[in-house]
C-alpha positions, 0 to 999 in steps of 0.5 A: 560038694558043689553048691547049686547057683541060679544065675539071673539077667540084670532086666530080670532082677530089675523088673523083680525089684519093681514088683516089690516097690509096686507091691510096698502100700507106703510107696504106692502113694507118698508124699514129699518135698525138696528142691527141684533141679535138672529140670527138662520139660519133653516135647510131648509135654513131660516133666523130667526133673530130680528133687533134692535136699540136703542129704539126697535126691530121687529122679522124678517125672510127672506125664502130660496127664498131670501137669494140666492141673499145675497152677505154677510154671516149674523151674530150676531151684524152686521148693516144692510138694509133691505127691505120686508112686515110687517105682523102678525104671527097669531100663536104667535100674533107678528107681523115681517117683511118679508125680501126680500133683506138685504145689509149691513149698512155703520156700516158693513165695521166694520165687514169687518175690523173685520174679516180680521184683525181676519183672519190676527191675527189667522193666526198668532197664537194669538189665539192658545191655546197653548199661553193661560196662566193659571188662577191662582185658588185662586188669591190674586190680581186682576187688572181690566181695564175698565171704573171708572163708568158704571155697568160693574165695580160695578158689578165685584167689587161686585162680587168678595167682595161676593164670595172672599173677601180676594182678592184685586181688583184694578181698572185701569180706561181706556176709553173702548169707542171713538176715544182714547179708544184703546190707553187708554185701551193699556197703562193701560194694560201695567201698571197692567201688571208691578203692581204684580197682579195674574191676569187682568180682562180686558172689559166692558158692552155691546153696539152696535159694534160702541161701542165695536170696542176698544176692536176689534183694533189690538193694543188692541190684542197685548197688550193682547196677550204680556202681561205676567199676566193672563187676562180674556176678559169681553166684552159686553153681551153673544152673543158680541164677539171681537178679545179682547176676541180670544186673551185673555187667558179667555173669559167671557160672561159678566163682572159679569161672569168674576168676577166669573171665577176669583174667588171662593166663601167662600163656595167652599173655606169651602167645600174645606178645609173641604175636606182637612182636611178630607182627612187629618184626613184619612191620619193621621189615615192612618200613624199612623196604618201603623206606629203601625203596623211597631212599633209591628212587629219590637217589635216582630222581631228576632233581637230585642228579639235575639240583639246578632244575629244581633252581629253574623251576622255582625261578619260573614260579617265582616269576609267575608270582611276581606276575600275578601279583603285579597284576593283582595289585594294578586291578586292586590300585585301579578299582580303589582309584575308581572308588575314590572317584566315585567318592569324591563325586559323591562328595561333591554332589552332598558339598554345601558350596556345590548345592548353594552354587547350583541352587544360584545358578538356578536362582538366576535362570528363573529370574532370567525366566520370570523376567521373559514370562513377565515382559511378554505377559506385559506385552500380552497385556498391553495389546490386550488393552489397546485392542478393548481401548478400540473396542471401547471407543468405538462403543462408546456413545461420546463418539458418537457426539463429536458427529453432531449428536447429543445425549439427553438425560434426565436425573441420570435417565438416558431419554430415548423418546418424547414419551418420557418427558412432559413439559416443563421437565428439566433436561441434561443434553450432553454434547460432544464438547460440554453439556448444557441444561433446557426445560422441554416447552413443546413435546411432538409425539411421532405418529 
């Protein structure tokens, strides 16, 4: 006997099983905390992420109608409470929940703490790229700080051996997790850093951000960032990121990709030596046509079929040498006799016996001057006083005597009228030759 089957569409059994999580009373308002991941924030203002923890994940949205009261910029990793409906998206046949509000977990004062001490660090200059050191292309010794156990250094170990094998890796165990795994991590930093290597691969595998937060601490960062090898940060997964990883010289997405960033293959290694030595090859080639080509033209030269034009020419050269030297050296004999001419000259001016010779010679031209300036100012003088002797005599009264006159005085007064004399006055009468004394008698005035 046929059992009847009723056959119905996927939408049909989708749309069904949301009308029963709509019609669940526990489901129409939950709450929930765990992990936000997959983050996408839509254009329209939408919020598309997945909440997790360690054992699952649900997909959740949270429409622009909500977000406005959202005191917090979600991203990647932080902790999170939140509140909405569960229901089914009939198109894919998941079921999500629809967030209506979201605050972050107690987890989320990590995520304060890691982006002030972000800020601080970039303020900074730690994570400038101008502090990055290069990462050596074929490295011959690799440190690696991480944990002895765990996927993450068997991974790099691997890695390296396949695609590099002529490298050493060596392990520096440190704890990368707990309360003592920044001071662990910091010390063997410092320790691979003075052991020669060429380069530090410096993480561990991924975690929630509890279990990452060694690599978020300050001192971690500075280690990293003083450091004078190399170090690629390798923490977690893809979207994990820490302040390990701003600082660090290079970051990789995963320590198995850090690996590969540190080293080459065999294969780029062949192909790149093959390249090499085609290059080479060409190169050789290259040189030995250019030097055939010089070795040809030089068997065809002038010279080397003419050797004794190569003798002219030098001959000539050597003539015109001789040439400009002779002539160099007659300018320079005949400019240093001219400036020891000029020297002995000089000499001669500043010579005692010159100056003393010059200065007798001068002596006796104003002597000879002197004497001509006194012989005529004697002359001059002479004349002078004959002409005043003339002068004299002829103002002088005695003169006048020798005609017949007489000077009359009297107590060395010269009388020139009777009015000043009275009888019996006592008179000196001057003549021309001698003098003689009377005693007026008679006075006749002259009417």
């Amino acid at each position: 006997m046929t059992e009847d089957k009723k056959y119905i569409g996927v939408t049909e059994l989708n749309n069904y099983i949301k009308s029963l999580l709509d019609s669940d009373f526990f489901l129409n308002r939950i709450y929930l905390k765990g992990e936000i991941s997959n983050f996408k924030s839509h254009t329209r203002g939408h919020l598309y992420f997945t909440l997790k923890d360690d054992g699952g994940r649900i997909n959740a949205v949270m429409f622009q109608s909500s977000t406005h009261n959202l005191k917090f910029v979600p991203e990647d990793g932080m902790k999170v409470l939140v509140s909405g409906r569960v229901s089914a998206y009939p198109a894919s046949g998941s079921y999500q929940i629809y967030v209506d509000s979201m605050e972050l977990d107690g987890l989320g004062n990590l995520y304060l703490e890691y982006e002030k001490l972000k800020e601080k660090l970039s303020k900074e200059g730690l994570f400038n790229a101008e502090h990055k050191k290069p990462i050596p292309k074929y490295p011959t010794r690799i440190g690696i700080v991480t944990a002895d156990t765990g996927a993450a250094v068997r991974d790099i170990m691997s890695t390296i051996r396949r695609r590099y094998p002529l490298c050493e890796a060596i392990l520096f165990p440190t704890l990368v997790q707990g309360a003592d795994a920044a001071p662990n991590i910091v010390k063997q930093i410092e320790v691979a850093d003075n052991f020669g290597c060429d380069l530090l691969i410096v993480g561990r595998g991924g975690g929630s951000i509890e279990d990452l937060w060694a690599f978020n601490e300050e001192i971690v960062a500075r280690a990293i960032y003083n450091a004078k090898t190399p170090i690629i940060s390798a923490v977690g997964h893809e979207p994990d990121f820490t302040i390990a990883d701003f600082v660090a010289d290079l970051r990789a997405p995963t320590p198995t990709g850090a690996a590969e960033m540190a080293v080459p293959t065999v294969l780029d290694i062949n192909n790149l030596i093959n390249q090499y030595k085609i290059r080479l090859n060409k190169f050789i080639k290259n040189l030995i046509n250019t030097k055939f080509i010089e070795l040809r033209n030089l068997r065809n030269s002038f010279v080397l079929k003419n050797p004794m034009s190569l003798y002219e020419l030098k001959e000539q050269k050597l003539d015109k040498l001789i040439e400009n030297l002779n002539f160099n050296m007659n300018n320079i004999l005949e400019n240093k006799h001219h400036e020891l001419e000029l020297a002995i000259n000089k000499i001669k001016l500043v010579s005692p016996i010159n100056i003393i010779n010059n200065n007798q010679n001068r002596l006796k031209e104003l002597k000879v001057t002197l004497n001509n300036l006194m012989d005529k100012r004697l002359i001059n003088t002479r004349h002078n006083l004959d002409y005043l002797i003339n002068t004299l005599k002829l103002v002088n009264p005695l003169n006048i005597l020798s005609n017949g006159y007489s000077l009359v005085r009297m107590e060395d007064k010269v009388i020139k009228s009777t009015k000043d004399l009275k009888k019996d006055d006592l008179i000196n009468v001057k003549l021309y030759e001698g003098e003689l004394i009377a005693q007026v008698k008679e006075l006749n005035e002259i009417n």
